[in-house]
C-alpha positions, 0 to 999 in steps of 0.5 A, spaced: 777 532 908 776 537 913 783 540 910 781 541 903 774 543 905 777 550 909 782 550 903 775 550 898 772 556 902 779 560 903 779 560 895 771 562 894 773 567 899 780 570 895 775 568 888 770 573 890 774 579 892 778 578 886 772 579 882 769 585 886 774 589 882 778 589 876 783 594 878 786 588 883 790 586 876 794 592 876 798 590 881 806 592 883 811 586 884 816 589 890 821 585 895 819 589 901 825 586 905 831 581 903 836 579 909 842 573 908 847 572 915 852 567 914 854 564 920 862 562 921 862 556 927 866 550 928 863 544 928 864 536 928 871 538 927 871 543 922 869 551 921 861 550 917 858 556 914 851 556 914 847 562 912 840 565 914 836 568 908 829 571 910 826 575 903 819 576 901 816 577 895 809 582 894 804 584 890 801 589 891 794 591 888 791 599 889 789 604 893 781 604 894 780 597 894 787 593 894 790 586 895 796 583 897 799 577 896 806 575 899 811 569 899 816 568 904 823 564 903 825 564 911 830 558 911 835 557 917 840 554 912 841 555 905 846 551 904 842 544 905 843 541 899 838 536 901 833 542 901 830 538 907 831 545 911 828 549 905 823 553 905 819 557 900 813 558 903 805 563 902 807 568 907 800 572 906 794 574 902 789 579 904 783 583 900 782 590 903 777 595 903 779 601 904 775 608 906 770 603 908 762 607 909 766 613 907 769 613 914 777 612 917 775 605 916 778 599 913 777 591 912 781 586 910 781 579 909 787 575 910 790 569 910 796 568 913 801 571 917 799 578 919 802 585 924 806 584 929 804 586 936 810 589 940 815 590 935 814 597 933 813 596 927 807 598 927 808 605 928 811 605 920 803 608 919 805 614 921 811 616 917 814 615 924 822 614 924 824 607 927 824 605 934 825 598 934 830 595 939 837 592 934 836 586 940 831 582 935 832 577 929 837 571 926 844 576 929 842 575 936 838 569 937 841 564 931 839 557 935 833 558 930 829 554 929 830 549 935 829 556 938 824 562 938 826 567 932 825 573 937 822 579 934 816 582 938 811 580 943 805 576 938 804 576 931 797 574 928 798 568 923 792 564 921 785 566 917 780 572 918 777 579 918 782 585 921 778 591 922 783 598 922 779 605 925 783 611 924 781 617 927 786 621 927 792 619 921 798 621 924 797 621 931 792 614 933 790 608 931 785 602 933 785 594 930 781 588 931 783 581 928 779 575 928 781 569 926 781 562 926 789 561 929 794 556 925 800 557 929 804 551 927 803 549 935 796 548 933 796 540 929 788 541 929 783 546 926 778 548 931 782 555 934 779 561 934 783 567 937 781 575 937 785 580 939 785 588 939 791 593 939 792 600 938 797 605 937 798 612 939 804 616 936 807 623 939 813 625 936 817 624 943 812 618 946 809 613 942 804 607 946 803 600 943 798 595 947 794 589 945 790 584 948 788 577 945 785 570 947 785 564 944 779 558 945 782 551 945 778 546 941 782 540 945 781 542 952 776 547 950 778 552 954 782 559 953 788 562 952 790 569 953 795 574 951 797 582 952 802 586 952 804 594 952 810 598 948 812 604 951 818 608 947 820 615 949 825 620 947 828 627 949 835 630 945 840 625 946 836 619 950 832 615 948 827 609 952 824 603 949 820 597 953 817 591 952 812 588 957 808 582 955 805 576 956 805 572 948 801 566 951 798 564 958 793 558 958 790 557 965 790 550 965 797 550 965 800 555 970 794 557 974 796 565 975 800 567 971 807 568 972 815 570 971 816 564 966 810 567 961 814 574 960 816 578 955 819 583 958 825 588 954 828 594 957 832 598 952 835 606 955 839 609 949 844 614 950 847 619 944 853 622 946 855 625 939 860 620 936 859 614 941 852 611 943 851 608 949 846 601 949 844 596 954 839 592 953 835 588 959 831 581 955 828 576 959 825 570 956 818 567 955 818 561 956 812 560 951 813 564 944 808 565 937 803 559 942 809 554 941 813 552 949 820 553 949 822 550 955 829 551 954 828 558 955 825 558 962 829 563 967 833 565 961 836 573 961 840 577 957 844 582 959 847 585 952 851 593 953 852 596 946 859 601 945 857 605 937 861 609 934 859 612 928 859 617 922 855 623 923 858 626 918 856 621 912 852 615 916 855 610 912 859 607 917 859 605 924 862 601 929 863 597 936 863 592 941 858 589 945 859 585 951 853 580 952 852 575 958 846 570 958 844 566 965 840 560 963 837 556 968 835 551 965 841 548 963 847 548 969 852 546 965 853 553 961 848 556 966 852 563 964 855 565 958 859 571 956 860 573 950 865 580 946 863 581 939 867 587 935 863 588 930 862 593 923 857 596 919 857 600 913 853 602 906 853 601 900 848 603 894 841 599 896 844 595 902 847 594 908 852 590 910 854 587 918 860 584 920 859 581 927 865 576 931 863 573 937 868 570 942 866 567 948 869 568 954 865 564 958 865 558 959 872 557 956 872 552 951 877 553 945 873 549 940 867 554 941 871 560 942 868 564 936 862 564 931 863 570 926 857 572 922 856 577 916 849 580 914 847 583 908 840 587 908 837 590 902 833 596 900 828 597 894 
């Protein structure tokens, strides 16, 4: 009753806005982003291939008043041909209004999953070239969904108001969202959550930095977030890190602590035709208000050897080397890993070819997983 009573209010909500203008009914149907990685492991006596596919569909309205209507296939194998593993989910919807008083000011109303807080995409609203660590995703992290798909520090998911001031279009931004929080770790309704972040964008600099807190309806308390993204680059170097706590609930660690950080390091350094990559990743033990205990006391170290063509920037290549120490599980406490890998374009798409070998521990029935990644453009 109390599902389809919040279902009715969204739909009233959604049929008002829709009727505010009749501009929203031209509208633009775009694939935004289109991703396939088959994954080649040997299992249950055999070599299995199962392939990740994360694409979305969007609608998109106008300028001045528009709205966005998104719906996501996210499946860690479309090979089930059960389809129990299938999903085609509603990925978003938002109305916004933009210009709002006649000021740099925008409000949305949405319904679903929303930014990303301390992934770097953000900064995509300034035109600015893409800063995001290459160490995120289905390629690095294919024990989804048993384990967190690591793609920045918190992204907001549930139904509410985002309220964009930006007075400065190609140099600030700031963004309030509040909202009633259905991360899938919430089985009830009743969990509010309000978060605040800004972006600030130089052409060498660039700083992204939230703070959120959610109130608990089951034990009616509150849960608290923040995170911080600075990016610097100067010729041939480049500098990313990323410092966050996605979630901290007082009442079960009582000060905050190494387990609730998100913390990613990420020097860059270019060196004509060879580019020279570690990244240093340690693992939070609660991800998207979900707890992971798997992951408590994980820590990557991943070094990244890149030969390319600068000539064409069709194609590049390398070795990666990639040790991860996991306390929580003796028995592989460290694994280490040798991936060759590929990648190169053709017209609209990028393909990836990746063989991972793992050195250590020794075991012959898991010596390698390959994958091969497709990722396209429209």
């Amino acid at each position: 009753m109390m599902k389809s009573a919040r279902l009715t209010v969204t739909a009233a909500f959604l049929g008002f806005f829709l009727s505010l203008s009749p501009s929203l009914f031209a509208a633009d149907v775009v694939v935004p982003s289109m991703e396939l990685i088959t994954h080649g492991l040997y299992q249950s006596g055999g070599f299995d291939l199962q392939t990740f596919g994360n694409i979305t569909l969007q609608v998109q309205g106008g300028y001045k008043f528009g709205g966005n209507l998104s719906f996501q296939i996210l499946n860690p194998d479309l090979e089930d041909i059960t389809g129990a593993a299938l999903s085609r989910d509603f990925f978003s919807a938002s109305i916004d209004i933009r210009n709002l008083f006649s000021a740099p000011l925008s409000l949305s109303y949405f319904v679903g999953k929303n930014d990303t807080f301390g992934s770097g995409d953000g900064f995509a609203q300034f035109g600015a070239a893409p800063i995001m660590t290459s160490y995120r995703g289905f390629l690095y992290f294919p024990n989804y969904p048993v384990g967190p798909l690591y793609d920045g520090i918190y992204q907001v998911h549930g139904t509410g108001a985002h309220l964009q001031y930006v007075p400065k279009v190609e140099t600030l931004s700031m963004d309030l969202y509040v909202y009633e929080d259905t991360h899938a770790a919430f089985t009830m309704l009743g969990n509010y959550s309000g978060d605040f972040r800004f972006l600030l964008n130089f052409p060498s600099i660039k700083l992204e930095g939230f703070v959120g807190s959610t109130y608990l309806l089951t034990t009616n308390s509150f849960a608290f977030r923040g995170g911080l993204l600075f990016y610097a680059s100067n010729r041939n170097v480049e500098f990313l890190s990323q410092i966050g706590i996605p979630v901290w609930n007082p009442l079960l660690d009582a000060t905050p602590n190494i387990n609730l950080f998100y913390l990613l390091v990420e020097p860059r350094l270019h060196l004509g035709l060879l580019s020279i990559v570690p990244t240093f990743f340690w693992h939070p033990g609660y991800y998207e208000q979900q707890a992971y205990p798997d992951e408590l006391g994980s820590f990557d170290v991943n070094l990244n050897l890149t030969l390319r063509d600068l000539a064409r920037n069709t194609f590049e290549g390398g070795l990666e080397g990639n040790l991860r120490y996991t306390s929580a599980n003796p028995s592989q406490a460290i694994v280490f890993k040798a991936s060759p890998w590929v990648a190169f374009s053709t017209p609209g798409v990028f393909w990836t070819v990746k063989l991972d070998a793992r050195l250590w521990p020794w075991n012959i029935t898991q010596l390698f997983d390959a994958f091969v990644g497709v990722r396209a453009e429209f």
